[in-house]
matplotlib code that plots the C-alpha trace (Angstrom):
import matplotlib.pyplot as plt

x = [170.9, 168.1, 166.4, 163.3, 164.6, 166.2, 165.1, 162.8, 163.8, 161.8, 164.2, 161.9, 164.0, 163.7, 167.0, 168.7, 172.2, 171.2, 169.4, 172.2, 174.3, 172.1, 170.5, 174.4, 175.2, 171.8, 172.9, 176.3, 174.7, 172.6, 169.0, 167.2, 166.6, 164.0, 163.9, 160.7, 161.5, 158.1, 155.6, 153.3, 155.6, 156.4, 152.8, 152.3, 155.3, 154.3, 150.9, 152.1, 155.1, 155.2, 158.5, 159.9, 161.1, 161.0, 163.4, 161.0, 162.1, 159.5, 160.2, 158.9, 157.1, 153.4, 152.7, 155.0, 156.5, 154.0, 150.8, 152.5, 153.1, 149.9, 148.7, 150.4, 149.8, 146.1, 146.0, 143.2, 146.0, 147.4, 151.0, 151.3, 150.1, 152.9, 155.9, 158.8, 159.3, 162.7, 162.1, 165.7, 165.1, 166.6, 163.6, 164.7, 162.2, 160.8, 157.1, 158.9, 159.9, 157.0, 154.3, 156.4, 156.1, 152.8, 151.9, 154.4, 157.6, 160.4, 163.3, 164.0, 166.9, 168.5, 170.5, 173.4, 174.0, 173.9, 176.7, 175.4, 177.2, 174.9, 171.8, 172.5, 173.2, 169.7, 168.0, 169.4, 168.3, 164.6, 164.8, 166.1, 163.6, 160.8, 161.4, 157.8, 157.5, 160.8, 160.3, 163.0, 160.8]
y = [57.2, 59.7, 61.5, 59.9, 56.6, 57.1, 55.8, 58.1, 58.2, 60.8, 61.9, 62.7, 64.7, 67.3, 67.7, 69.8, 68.6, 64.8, 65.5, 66.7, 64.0, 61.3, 63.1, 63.5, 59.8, 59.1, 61.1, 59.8, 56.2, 57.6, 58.4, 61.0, 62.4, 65.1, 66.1, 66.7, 68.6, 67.9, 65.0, 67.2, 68.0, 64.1, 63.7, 66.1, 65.0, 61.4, 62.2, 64.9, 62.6, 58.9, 57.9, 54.4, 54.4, 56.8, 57.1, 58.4, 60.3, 59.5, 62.8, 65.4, 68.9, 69.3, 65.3, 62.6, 59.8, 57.3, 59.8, 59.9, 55.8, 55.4, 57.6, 55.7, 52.6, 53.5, 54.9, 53.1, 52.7, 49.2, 50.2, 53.2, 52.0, 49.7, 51.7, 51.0, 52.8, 52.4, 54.4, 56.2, 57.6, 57.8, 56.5, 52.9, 51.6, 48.3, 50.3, 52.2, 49.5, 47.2, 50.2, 50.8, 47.0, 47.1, 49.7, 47.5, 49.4, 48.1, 48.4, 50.6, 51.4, 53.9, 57.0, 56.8, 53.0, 53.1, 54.6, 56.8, 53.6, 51.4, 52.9, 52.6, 49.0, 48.6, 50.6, 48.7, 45.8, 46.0, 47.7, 44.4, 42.1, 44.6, 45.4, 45.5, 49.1, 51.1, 52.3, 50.5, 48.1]
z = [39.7, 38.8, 41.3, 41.3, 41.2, 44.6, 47.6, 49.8, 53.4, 55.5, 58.5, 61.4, 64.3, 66.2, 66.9, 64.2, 64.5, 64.5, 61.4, 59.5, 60.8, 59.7, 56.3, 55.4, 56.0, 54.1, 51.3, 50.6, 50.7, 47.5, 49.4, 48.8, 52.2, 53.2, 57.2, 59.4, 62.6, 64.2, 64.1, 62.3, 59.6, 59.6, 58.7, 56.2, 53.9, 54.1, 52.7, 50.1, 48.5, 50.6, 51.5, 51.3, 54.5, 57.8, 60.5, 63.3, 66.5, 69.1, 71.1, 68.8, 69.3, 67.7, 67.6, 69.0, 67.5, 68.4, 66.9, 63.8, 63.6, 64.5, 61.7, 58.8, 60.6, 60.0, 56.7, 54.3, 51.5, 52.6, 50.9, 52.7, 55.6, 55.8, 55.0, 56.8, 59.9, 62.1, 65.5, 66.2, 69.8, 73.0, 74.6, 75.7, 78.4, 77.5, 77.6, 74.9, 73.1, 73.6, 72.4, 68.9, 68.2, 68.9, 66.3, 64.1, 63.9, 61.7, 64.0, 66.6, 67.7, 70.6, 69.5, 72.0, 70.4, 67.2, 64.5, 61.3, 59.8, 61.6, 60.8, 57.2, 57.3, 59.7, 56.5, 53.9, 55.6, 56.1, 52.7, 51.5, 53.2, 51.7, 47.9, 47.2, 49.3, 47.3, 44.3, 43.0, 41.1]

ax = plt.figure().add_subplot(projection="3d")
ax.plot(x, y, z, "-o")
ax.set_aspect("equal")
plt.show()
């Protein structure tokens, strides 16, 4: 598959070492996979080349995870606004939780439970329940 036919995942993480993990997993699955490792940074790359889908830490230096949700959320373009976003943090209080649905995340799901495998397959499958926002068309 050409590069630009791939599917865009923006990895949002602060953590360097879960980034590789998961932007390596990503790539053998075919993605093309560009990493944030602050919310700001997050930000920028989504308005300079939209993903299809971001995986969103919601501890983050320069703006948190739930600033930079709230910011697609609210963009004016209604198919950016509603890009996939699947919250992979460690943050698993029911406020936590509750907030992220609130400013319509796509999944969330905690670090320490969740395989590189598993994260795929979550991917795969709001990508699947969404073909109108890949650019698989």
């Amino acid at each position: 598959m050409s590069e630009d036919k791939k599917i865009k995942i923006i990895v949002a993480e602060d953590d360097q070492a879960m980034a590789q993990i998961v932007s390596h997993k990503l790539n053998i699955h075919g993605f093309s996979v560009r990493h944030a490792e602050n919310g700001l940074k997050a930000v920028e790359m989504f308005a300079q080349d939209p993903p299809d889908l971001m995986l969103l830490d919601l501890m983050m230096p320069e703006m948190d995870g739930f600033e930079v949700l709230q910011k697609i959320r609210g963009n004016p373009d209604k198919k950016l606004a509603d890009t996939p976003v699947i919250i992979l943090s460690n943050l698993w209080s029911n406020q936590d939780i509750l907030k992220t649905q609130g400013l319509k995340a796509n999944g969330y799901m905690v670090k320490a439970y969740f395989t590189p495998d598993e994260i795929v397959t979550k991917i795969n499958e709001i990508l699947n329940s969404n073909p109108e926002n890949t650019n698989q068309k």
